[in-house]
Each structure stands twice: as C-alpha cells, then as structure tokens.
Legacy VTK file of the C-alpha trace (Angstrom):
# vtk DataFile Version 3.0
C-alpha trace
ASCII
DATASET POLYDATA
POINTS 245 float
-3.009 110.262 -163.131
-4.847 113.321 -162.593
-6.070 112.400 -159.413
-2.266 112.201 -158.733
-1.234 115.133 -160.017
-4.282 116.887 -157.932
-3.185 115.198 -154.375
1.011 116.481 -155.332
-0.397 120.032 -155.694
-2.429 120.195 -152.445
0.247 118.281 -150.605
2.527 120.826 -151.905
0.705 124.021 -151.016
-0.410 122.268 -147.916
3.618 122.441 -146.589
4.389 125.964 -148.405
1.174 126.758 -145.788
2.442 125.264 -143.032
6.152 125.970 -143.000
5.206 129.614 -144.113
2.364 130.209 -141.260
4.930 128.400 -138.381
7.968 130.821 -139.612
5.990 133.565 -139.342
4.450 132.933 -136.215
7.972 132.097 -134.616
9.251 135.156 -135.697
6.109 137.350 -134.780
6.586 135.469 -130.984
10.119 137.209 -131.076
9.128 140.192 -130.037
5.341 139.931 -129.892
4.535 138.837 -125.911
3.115 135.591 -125.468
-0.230 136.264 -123.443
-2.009 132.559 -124.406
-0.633 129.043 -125.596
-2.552 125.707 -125.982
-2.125 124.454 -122.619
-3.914 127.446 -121.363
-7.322 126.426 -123.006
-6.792 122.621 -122.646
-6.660 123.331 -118.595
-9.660 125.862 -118.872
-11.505 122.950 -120.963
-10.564 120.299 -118.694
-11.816 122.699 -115.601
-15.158 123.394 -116.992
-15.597 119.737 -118.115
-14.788 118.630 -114.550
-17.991 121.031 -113.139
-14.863 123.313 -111.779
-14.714 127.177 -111.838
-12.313 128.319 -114.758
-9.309 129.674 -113.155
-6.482 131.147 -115.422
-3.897 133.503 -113.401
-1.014 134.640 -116.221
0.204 137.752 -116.389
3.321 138.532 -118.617
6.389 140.385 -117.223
9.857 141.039 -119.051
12.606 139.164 -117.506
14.331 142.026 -116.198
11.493 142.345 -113.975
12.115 138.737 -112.779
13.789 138.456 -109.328
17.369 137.138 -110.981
18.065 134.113 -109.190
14.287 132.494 -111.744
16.515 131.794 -114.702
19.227 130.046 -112.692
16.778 128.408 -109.730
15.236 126.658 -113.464
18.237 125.836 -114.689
19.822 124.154 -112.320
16.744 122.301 -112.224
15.995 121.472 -115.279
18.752 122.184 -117.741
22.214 123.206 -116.619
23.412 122.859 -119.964
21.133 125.682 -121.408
23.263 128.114 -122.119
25.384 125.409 -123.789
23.667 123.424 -125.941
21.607 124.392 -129.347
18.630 123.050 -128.233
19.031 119.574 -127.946
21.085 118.203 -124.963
22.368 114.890 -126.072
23.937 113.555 -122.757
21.200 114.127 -120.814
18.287 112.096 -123.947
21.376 109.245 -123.602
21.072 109.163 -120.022
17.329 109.390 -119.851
16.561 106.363 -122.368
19.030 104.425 -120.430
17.449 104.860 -116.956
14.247 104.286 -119.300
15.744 100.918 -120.673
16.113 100.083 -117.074
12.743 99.793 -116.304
13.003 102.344 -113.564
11.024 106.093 -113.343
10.495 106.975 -116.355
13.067 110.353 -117.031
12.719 112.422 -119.704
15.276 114.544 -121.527
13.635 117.787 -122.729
15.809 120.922 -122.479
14.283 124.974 -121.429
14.124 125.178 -125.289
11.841 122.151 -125.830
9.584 122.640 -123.560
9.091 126.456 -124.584
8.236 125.020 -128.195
5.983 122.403 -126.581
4.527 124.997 -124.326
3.770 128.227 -126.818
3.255 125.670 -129.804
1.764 122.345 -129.163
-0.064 120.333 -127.010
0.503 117.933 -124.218
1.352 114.457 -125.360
3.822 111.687 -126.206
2.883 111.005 -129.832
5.625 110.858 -132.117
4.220 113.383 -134.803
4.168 115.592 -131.747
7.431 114.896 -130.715
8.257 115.381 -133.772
6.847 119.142 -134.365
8.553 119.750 -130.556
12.012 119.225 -132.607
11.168 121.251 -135.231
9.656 124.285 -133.512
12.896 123.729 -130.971
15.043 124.245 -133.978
13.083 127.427 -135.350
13.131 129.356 -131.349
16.844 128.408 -131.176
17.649 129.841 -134.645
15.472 132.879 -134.787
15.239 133.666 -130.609
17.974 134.829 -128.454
18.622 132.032 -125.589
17.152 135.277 -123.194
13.998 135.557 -125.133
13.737 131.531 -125.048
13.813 131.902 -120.930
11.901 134.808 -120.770
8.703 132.993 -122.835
9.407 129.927 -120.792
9.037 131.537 -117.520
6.062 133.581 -118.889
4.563 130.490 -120.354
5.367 127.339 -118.089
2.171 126.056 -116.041
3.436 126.368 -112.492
0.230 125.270 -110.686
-3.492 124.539 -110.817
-4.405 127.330 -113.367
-0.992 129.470 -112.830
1.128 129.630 -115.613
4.191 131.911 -115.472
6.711 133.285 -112.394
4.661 136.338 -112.057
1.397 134.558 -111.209
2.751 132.150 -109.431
4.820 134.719 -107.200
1.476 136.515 -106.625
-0.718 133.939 -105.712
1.578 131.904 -103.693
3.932 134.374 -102.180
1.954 137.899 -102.152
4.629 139.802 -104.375
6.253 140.329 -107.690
8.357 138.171 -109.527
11.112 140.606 -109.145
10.720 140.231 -105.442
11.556 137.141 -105.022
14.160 135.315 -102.913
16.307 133.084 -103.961
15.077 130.263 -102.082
11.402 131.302 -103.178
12.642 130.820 -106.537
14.389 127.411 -106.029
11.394 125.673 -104.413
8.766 127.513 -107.484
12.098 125.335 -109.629
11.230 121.968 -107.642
7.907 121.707 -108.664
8.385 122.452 -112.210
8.558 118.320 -113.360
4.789 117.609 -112.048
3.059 121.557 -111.038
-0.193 119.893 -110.690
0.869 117.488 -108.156
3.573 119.558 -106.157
3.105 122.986 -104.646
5.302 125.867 -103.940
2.796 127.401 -102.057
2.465 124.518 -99.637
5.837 122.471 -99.716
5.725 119.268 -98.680
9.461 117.785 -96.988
9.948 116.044 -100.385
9.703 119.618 -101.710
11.943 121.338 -99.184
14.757 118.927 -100.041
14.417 119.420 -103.793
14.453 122.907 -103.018
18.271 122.528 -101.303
19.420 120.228 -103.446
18.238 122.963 -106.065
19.993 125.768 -103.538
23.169 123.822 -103.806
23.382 123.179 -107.767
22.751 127.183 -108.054
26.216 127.694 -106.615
27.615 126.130 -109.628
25.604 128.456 -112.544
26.496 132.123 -112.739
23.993 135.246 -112.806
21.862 134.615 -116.264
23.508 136.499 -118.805
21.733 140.243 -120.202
21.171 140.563 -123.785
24.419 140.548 -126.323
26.544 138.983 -123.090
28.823 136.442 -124.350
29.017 133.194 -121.972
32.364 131.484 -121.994
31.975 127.639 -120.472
36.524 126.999 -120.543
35.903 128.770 -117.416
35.708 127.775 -113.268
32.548 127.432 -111.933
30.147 127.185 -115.062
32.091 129.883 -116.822
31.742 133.846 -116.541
30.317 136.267 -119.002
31.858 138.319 -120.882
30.611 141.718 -123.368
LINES 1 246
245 0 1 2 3 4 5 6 7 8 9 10 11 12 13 14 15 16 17 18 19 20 21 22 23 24 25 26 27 28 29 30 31 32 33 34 35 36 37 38 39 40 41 42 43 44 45 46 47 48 49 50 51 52 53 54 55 56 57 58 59 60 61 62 63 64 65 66 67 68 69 70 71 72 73 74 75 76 77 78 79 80 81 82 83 84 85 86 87 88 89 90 91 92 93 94 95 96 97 98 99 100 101 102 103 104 105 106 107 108 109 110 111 112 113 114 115 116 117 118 119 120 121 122 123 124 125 126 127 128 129 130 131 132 133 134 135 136 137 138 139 140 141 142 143 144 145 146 147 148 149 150 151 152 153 154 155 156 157 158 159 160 161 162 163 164 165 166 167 168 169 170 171 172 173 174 175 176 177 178 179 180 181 182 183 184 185 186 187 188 189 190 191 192 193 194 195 196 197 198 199 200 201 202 203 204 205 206 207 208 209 210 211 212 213 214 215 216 217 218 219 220 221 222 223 224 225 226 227 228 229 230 231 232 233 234 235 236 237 238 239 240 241 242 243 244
C-alpha cells in the first residue's frame, strides 16, 4: 500500500513536471528564436558516426525577410489547407490511410503545424508515443502561436538538405543569396524537395524535380500572398479567399 501510494505521488509530480516544463517551453519558443532542435544533433551524430565532417548550415531570419512567395511555394506543397485548419487536416489523414490501405506509396498526412512540433520538439520516428507527443505539442503551437509564427519556425527549422536546415541556408548555399531574394520559382523547387531533402536537391534538380517544381508553380496560382500579422483570412472567397484587416 505504501509502495502504492509512493509510485501515485511520483507519477503525479512526474506529469505536473512534464506538462509544466512543455508549456513553458512552447510559450518561451513564441517569441524566443529557435536557433537548435533535435534533428539538428541527430544529423551531426549520424555525420560524425559515419567518419563524415560535421556540417550544420542554419541561420535564423524573420519571415518578413523571406522572399514572399516561401510560405505559399510550402503550402501549396505541403498543406493548402494551412491557413484553414487547427492543426489537424482531417481530409487529407482520410485520404492518406486510404491510399495506405491500398497497399500503394506509403502517404502521410502531417500538416505545416505537425511537422513544426515534430521538428522543434521531437525526434524522427513512427512510434506511436511519438506520434502521440506530435499531437499534443501540435495542439499547444496552434493554441499559444500565431499561424505566422508556426510558418516562420517551420521555415527556420525544416531540414532542407544534407546539413541545411531552414530557407535562409538553403538559399545561401544553393542559390548564392538571401532568402528574401528569392524567386518564385527558386522557392517552388526548395518546396519540391521538402517530402525526402536528403534524397532530392534544389541545388541540383533532377527532371523529376523540375516537374514537381511546375506542378508546384501551378497550385501557387490558387493560394493568395501569406497573410501579415493580425490579417484576417476569409476562405467564402474566389481563389483561396482574400485577406482582410
């Protein structure tokens, strides 16, 4: 019985702990820049473990000092209903486990906002407990973070090549400028490589590249200019909708 008792109170502070510590650190990661997540040391471990140098190219710009045409290339690549949904994008986890069912490529439903709590977080994986975690930290971002600080920490955070992990590194090392710099198709074809970074290259496109970048081009014409901070976006509209103040 005492045993019992002992194991209820550590369980109990255990989840005050963590619920208190992952609050906090969501809300610190509000306004606090994100300048290192898991991922980050998992690649540098994996490079030093493979006899490679360590290579880590991140620097963190605000996303008014992205080129504009980043939140929407990413978007209409991999989750037009951003600005829509609260986190979660139902349609698109129905249509996923049914392709899955199928037998087929395996398709996977995560929306901007999961993969920024995966990203900043958590680690890579398919576990449930992690998957599990992903929806909770998913709900926290969504609740305590604008939907312009979620994209700006995603396209800070997101590994967009061997070692490269947000839009300003990536538009350094692969096109010689600044993020805010770049063109819109520059930004489409950094969006195509997004599902597999490790395997596909903006740098050095190959033609299954170039025509994810214009079928990327094309979906773009359907999403308007990313909303500012305190715009209002208003989907009964044409088009994908208009903002509004």
């Amino acid at each position: 019985m005492l045993r019992l008792k002992i194991f209820s109170r550590i369980l109990r502070w255990a989840l005050v702990a963590f619920f208190g510590s992952t609050i906090l650190a969501v809300v610190a990661l509000r306004f606090i820049p994100v300048y290192f997540t898991p991922l980050m040391f998992i690649r540098c471990a994996e490079q030093l473990k493979d006899g490679e140098s360590v290579k880590l190219h991140h620097k963190w710009v605000p996303l008014e000092e992205m080129s504009r045409h980043m939140p929407v290339a990413v978007m209409a690549s991999e989750d037009q209903r951003f600005l829509l949904h609260h986190g979660f994008d139902y349609d698109a986890i129905e249509k996923a486990a049914k392709s899955n069912l199928k037998g087929g490529k395996i398709r996977g439903g995560s929306t901007i906002s999961q993969q920024t709590a995966k990203n900043v977080f958590l680690w890579p994986g398919r576990s449930w407990v992690r998957k599990g975690l992903e929806a909770y930290f998913t709900v926290l971002i969504e609740f305590m973070w604008s939907k312009q600080r979620i994209m700006e920490v995603y396209l800070n955070s997101i590994e967009m090549g061997p070692g490269i992990y947000g839009v300003q590194a990536v538009a350094h090392d692969n096109f010689g400028k600044d993020a805010a710099d770049l063109f819109r198709g520059e930004c489409a074809l950094i969006a195509a490589t997004l599902p597999n970074p490790l395997k596909f290259s903006s740098k050095s496109p190959s033609a299954y590249m170039l025509k994810r970048k214009r079928q990327i081009e094309r979906q773009m014409k359907f999403i308007p200019s990313f909303p500012a901070e305190g715009e209002d976006y208003d989907p009964k509209t044409s088009a994908g909708g208009v903002y509004r103040k």
